[in-house]
N, C-alpha and C positions, 0 to 999 in steps of 0.2 A: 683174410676176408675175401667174399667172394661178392663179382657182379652178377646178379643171375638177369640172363638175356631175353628170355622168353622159354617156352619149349621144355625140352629138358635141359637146356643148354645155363650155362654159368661161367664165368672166367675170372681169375683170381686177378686181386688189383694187381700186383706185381708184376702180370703179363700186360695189360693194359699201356694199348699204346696212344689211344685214341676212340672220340664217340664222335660219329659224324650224323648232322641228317641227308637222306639221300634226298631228297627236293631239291635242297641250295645247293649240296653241292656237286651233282651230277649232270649241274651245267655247265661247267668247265669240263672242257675235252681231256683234259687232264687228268680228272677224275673220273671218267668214263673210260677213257684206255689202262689206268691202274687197275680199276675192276674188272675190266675184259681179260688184262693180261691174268690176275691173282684166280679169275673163275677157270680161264686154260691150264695154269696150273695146279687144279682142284683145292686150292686155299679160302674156297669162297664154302663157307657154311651155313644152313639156313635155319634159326632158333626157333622158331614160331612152324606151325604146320604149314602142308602147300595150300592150304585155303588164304591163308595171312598174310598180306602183303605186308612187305617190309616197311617200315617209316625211317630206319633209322642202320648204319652200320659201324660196326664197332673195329677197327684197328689191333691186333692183340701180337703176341710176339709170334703164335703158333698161324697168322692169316686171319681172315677177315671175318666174322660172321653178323651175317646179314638178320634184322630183331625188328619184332612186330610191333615195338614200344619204339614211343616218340623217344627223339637223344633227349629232351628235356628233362624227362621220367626219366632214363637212365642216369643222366645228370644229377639229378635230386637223390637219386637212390647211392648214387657214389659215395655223394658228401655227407649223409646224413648215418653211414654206418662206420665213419672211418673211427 
């Protein structure tokens, strides 16, 4: 099964590591330097087009991609095809 991110993009449950919303939690410095470090290591991917700002980033085994859909929507879409 697949989570599809936005874009062309999709990611299989099995890589899935996490859905995060970037709002809450890009207040923690913490999670502002894990993104800074994963985008310097070009692990940072963007599902949605450059017009679309992100709402939400998703954790995967393969790095991070960043999706125009709220984590709730991703949420819902997770549990409802397992």
């Amino acid at each position: 099964m697949y989570l599809y991110l936005g874009g062309d993009k999709a990611v299989a449950h099995r890589d899935l590591i996490g859905i995060f919303d970037l709002d809450t939690t890009t207040v923690q410095k913490h999670s502002r330097d894990f993104l800074a470090q994963a985008q310097k290591q070009d692990l940072v991917h963007n599902a949605g087009n450059d017009l679309d700002l992100p709402k939400s980033f998703v954790l995967t085994n393969g790095g991070v991609c960043l999706s125009p859909h709220n984590s709730q929507t991703l949420q819902k879409r997770l549990t409802t095809r397992r």
